[in-house]
N, C-alpha and C positions, 0 to 999 in steps of 0.2 A: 504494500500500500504506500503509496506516494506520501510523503512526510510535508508538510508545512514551515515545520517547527523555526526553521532557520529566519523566516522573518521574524519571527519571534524575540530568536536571538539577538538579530542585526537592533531591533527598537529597544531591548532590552542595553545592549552594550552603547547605541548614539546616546540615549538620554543617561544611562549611567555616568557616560564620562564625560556628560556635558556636567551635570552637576555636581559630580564630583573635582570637576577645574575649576568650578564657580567656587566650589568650599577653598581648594586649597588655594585661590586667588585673595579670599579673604583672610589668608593666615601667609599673605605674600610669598607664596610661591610658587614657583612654574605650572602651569593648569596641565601639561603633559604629566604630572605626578596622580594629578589624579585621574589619567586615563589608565597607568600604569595601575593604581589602587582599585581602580572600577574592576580591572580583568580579575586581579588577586581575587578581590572579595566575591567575585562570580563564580570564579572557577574551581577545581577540585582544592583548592590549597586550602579553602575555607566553605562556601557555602555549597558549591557543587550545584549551579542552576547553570550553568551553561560550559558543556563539552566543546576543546577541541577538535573542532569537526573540518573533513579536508575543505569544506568550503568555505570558511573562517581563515583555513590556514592560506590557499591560494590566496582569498583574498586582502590577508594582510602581506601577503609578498607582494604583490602591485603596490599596496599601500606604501611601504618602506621605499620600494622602486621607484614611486610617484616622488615620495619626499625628497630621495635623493638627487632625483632629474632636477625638482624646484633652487636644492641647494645648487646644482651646479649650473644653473641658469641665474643664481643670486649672486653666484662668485664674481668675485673680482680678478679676471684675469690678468691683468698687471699685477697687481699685488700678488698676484698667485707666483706669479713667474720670482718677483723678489724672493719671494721664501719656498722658492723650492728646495735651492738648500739645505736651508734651515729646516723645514718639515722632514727629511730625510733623518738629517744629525737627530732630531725630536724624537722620531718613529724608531728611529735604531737604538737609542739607549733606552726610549719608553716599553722597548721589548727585552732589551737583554736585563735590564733591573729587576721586575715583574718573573720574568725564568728563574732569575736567580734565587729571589724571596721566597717565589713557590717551592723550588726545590729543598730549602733550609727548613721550612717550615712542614713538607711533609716529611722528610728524613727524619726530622722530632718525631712524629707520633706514626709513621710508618713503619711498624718495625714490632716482632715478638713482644711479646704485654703489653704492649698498649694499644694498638690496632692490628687485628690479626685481618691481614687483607685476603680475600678469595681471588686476586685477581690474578693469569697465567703465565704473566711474563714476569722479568726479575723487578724487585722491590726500587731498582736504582731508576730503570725505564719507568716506572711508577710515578716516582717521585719528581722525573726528570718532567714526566705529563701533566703532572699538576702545575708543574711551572707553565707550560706552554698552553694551557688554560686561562691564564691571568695576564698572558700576553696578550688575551682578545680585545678588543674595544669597539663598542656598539656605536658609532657614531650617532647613527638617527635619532637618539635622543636628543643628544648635544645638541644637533640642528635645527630639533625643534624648538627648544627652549631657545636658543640664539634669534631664532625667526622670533619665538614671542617674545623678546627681549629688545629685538630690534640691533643685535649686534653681530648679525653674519658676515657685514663687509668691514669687520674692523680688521686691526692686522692680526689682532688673535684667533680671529674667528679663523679668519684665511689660513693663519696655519694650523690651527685643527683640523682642518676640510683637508691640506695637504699632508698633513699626518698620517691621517686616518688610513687616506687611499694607501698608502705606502705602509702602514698598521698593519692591514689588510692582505699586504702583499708578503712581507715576512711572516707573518702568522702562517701564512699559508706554506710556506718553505719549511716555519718551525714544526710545523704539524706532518709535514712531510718526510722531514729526518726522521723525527719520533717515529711515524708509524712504519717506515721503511725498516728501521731495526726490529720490529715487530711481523712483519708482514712484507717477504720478499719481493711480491710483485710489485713493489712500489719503490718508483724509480726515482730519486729525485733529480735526475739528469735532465727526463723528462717533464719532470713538473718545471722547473727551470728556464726549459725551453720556450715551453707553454706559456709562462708567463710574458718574455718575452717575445713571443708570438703575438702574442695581446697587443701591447703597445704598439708595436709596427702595423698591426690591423687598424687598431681606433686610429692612430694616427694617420692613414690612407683615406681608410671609409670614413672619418671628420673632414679632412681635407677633401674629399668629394661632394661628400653630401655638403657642406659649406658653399661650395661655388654654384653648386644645383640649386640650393636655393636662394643664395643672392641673387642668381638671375630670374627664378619663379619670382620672388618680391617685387620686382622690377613689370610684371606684368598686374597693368590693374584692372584687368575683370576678374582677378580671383577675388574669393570671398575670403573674411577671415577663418572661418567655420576653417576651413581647409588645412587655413597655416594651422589650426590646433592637433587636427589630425593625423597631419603630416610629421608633426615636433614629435608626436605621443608614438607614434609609428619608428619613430627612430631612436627614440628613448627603447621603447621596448627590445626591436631587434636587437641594439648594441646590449644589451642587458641580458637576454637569451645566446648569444653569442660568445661573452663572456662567460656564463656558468658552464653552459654545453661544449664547448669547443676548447676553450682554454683555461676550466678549472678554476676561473679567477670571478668571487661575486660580483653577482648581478650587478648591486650596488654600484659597483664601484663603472660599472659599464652604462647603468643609468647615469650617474656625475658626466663621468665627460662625457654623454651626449647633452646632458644639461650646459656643460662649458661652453659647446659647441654653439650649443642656442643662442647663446649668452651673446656672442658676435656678431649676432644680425640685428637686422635694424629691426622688428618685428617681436626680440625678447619681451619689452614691458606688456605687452598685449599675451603674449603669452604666457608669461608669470603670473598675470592677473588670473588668467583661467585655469590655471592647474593649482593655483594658492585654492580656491572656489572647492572641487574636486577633493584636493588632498583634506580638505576643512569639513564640508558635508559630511564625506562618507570613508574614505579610504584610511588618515591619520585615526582617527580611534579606534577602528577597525585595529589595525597595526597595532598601537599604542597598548589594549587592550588582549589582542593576544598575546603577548609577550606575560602575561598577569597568570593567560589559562595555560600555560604552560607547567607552571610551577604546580607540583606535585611534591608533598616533604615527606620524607619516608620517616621510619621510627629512627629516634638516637639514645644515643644513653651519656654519659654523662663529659668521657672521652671527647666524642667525635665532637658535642655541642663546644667545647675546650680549641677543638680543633677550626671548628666555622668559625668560629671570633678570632682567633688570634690569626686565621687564614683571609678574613675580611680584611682586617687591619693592616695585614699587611698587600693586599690585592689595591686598596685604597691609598696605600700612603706608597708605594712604590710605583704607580702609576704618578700619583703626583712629583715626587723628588724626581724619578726619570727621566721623564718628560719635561719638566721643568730644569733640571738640572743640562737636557740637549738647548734647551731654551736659552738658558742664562749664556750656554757655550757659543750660541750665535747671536749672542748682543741685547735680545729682548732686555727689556725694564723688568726689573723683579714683579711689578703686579702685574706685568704681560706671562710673564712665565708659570704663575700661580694660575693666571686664566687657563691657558694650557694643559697644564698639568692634573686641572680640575676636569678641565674640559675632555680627555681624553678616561676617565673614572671608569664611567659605565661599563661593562661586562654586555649586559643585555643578551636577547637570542642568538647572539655568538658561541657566547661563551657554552651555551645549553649545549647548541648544535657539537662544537668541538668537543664535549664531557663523553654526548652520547656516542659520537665516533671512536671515542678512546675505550669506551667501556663494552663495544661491541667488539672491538681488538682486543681484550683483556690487557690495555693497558690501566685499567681504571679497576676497584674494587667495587662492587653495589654498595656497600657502607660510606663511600667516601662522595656517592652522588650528592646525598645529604649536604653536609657542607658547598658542595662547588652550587649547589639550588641557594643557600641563603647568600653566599655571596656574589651571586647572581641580581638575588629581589636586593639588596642592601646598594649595595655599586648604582642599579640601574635608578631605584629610589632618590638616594644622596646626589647622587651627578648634578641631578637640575636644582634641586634644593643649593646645593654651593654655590652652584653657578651664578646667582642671582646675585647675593655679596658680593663674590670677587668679582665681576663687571662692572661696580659701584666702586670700586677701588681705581684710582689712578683720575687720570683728566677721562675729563666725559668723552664718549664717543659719538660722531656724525650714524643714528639710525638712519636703516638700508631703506631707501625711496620706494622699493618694492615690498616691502614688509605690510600687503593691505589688509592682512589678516593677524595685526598685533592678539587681539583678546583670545586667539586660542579657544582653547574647548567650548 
């Protein structure tokens, strides 16, 4: 029998996380917190009235896709090009810090009496994976708060956005060592390549699709309808292209088609309607699966020992990292706290990466526990910070495109 239910869900999850943004707007802070808080409270982790369902799940993967297309249509590509550098040195140390702390921290409680792990590979590949778990970082947070913040095209915004991608790009490498020492079929010569594969791709099929439609702009019987569907068409392929072909997220193949955007004369018209879109239906949707994910399993008194001092330090080693690549490329200390705050989040990265480890028997089922609170914690506190330290320093010029400040 054909199921209904799903609208159900969808009015149940818009209005939850419209008012639940509205409460945490009145206890000033990011209204994404409380989209994040509406899934929690739906989903199995507490009340259990709305399952992850694959149509929930697909359609928060546009959603993320959508946001990230927006950011990288909001980017400032000057500003981008200065800190690419700098994002590199950022993303490289905000990954090897985070490895590191993870590894110390589970070496302590990994180990004969105090966590007896079931998992098949040795204790050291274990412990090496819990590192490269807290190497993750969910950007689409960050972007959204910056978007309701108003400060995507600052210079810290910009190099969070160029972070991220490059975040995104080691993670991917670091996950690939790990599980090649696990799991021979995997090559990291090839993943490598792949990656660089990528880049010479977008950067061809950008440089085409760019001249194609400068000179479509240039013809005026087209309607705008068109250019929307044209941008959304190419956002998507680059985004399916990426995951399927070259193993590198969607995400990050939605952004530079969003960069791409960014260059024609026709961006603000199209910011304005994918801001509409991502705002209605798509950003909560997202915001809000990320919430029905979380599932906590039983703990006992250890492992609880273990999630706290494994937050603490998943939070403060992204911050020093990151911020520490910061200070080394000249950033102002309150630019580098932005940064280093700004890159926090874990989010559905972090999940995605636990469960790949844990289906390689690099991971124990007891240690899910833990990597889930400092999952909801990371993803929680990010935007909560964020809000302060962007009040720190000289004010910044908000983004002309920002039509959608009030969020949820």
């Amino acid at each position: 029998m054909e199921t209904y239910k799903f609208l159900l869900d969808l009015a149940m999850i818009l209005l939850s996380t419209k008012l639940l943004g509205l409460v945490t707007r009145k206890f000033n802070m990011p209204q994404v917190v409380g989209a994040l808080l509406a899934g929690l409270i739906l989903g199995p982790g507490m009340f259990d009235v709305i399952s992850q369902t694959d149509f929930i799940q697909k359609t928060a993967e546009v959603g993320v896709v959508v946001l990230m297309f927006c950011a990288g249509m909001e980017t400032d590509v000057e500003e981008l090009k200065k800190s690419g550098k700098a994002s590199f040195v950022i993303a490289l140390i905000g990954v090897v810090v985070p490895l590191i702390g993870g590894y110390l921290v589970a070496a302590a409680f990994n180990r004969p009496g105090v966590l007896e792990s079931d998992a098949s590979c040795s204790s050291i590949l274990q412990n090496i994976f819990i590192g490269v778990i807290l190497t993750a970082t969910s950007v689409s947070i960050t972007v959204e708060t910056l978007k309701e913040l108003g400060k995507l095209k600052t210079h810290s915004g910009n190099a969070i956005l160029g972070a991220a991608v490059i975040d995104d790009i080691l993670g991917i490498i670091a996950l690939t060592v790990i599980t090649s020492m696990a799991d021979s079929s995997v090559k990291i010569s090839i993943v490598l390549l792949k990656i660089v594969g990528f880049f010479v791709f977008a950067a061809v099929a950008g440089y085409l699709f760019y001249q194609f439609y400068s000179r479509w702009c240039n013809l005026s019987n087209v309607g705008l309808q068109r250019h929307t569907i044209v941008a959304f068409v190419f956002c998507l392929v680059m985004a399916y292209v990426a995951e399927e072909f070259f193993g590198v997220a969607d995400i990050t193949g939605a952004y530079i088609a969003g960069i791409i955007i960014s260059m024609t004369q026709k961006e603000p018209y199209l910011a304005s309607r994918f801001d509409i879109v991502s705002y209605l239906y798509l950003s909560p949707i997202f915001f809000a699966s990320i919430g029905l994910k979380v599932v906590l399993p039983k703990m006992n008194g250890t492992i609880i020992a273990f999630a706290v001092i494994l937050t603490v330090v998943a939070i403060l080693t992204k911050v020093v990292g990151c911020g520490l690549g910061a200070k080394l490329c000249h950033y102002k200390n309150y630019q580098a706290i932005r940064i280093g705050v700004g890159m926090i989040s874990r989010g559905e990265v972090a999940l995605i990466v636990a469960s790949k480890g844990e289906a390689l028997g690099l991971m124990g089922t007891q240690l899910m526990g833990p990597v889930v609170i400092v999952v909801i914690i990371t993803t929680i506190i990010a935007p909560i910070l964020l809000k302060p330290v962007f009040k720190m320093g000289p004010a910044s010029v908000p983004s002309d495109n920002n039509k959608l400040a009030e969020g949820f």
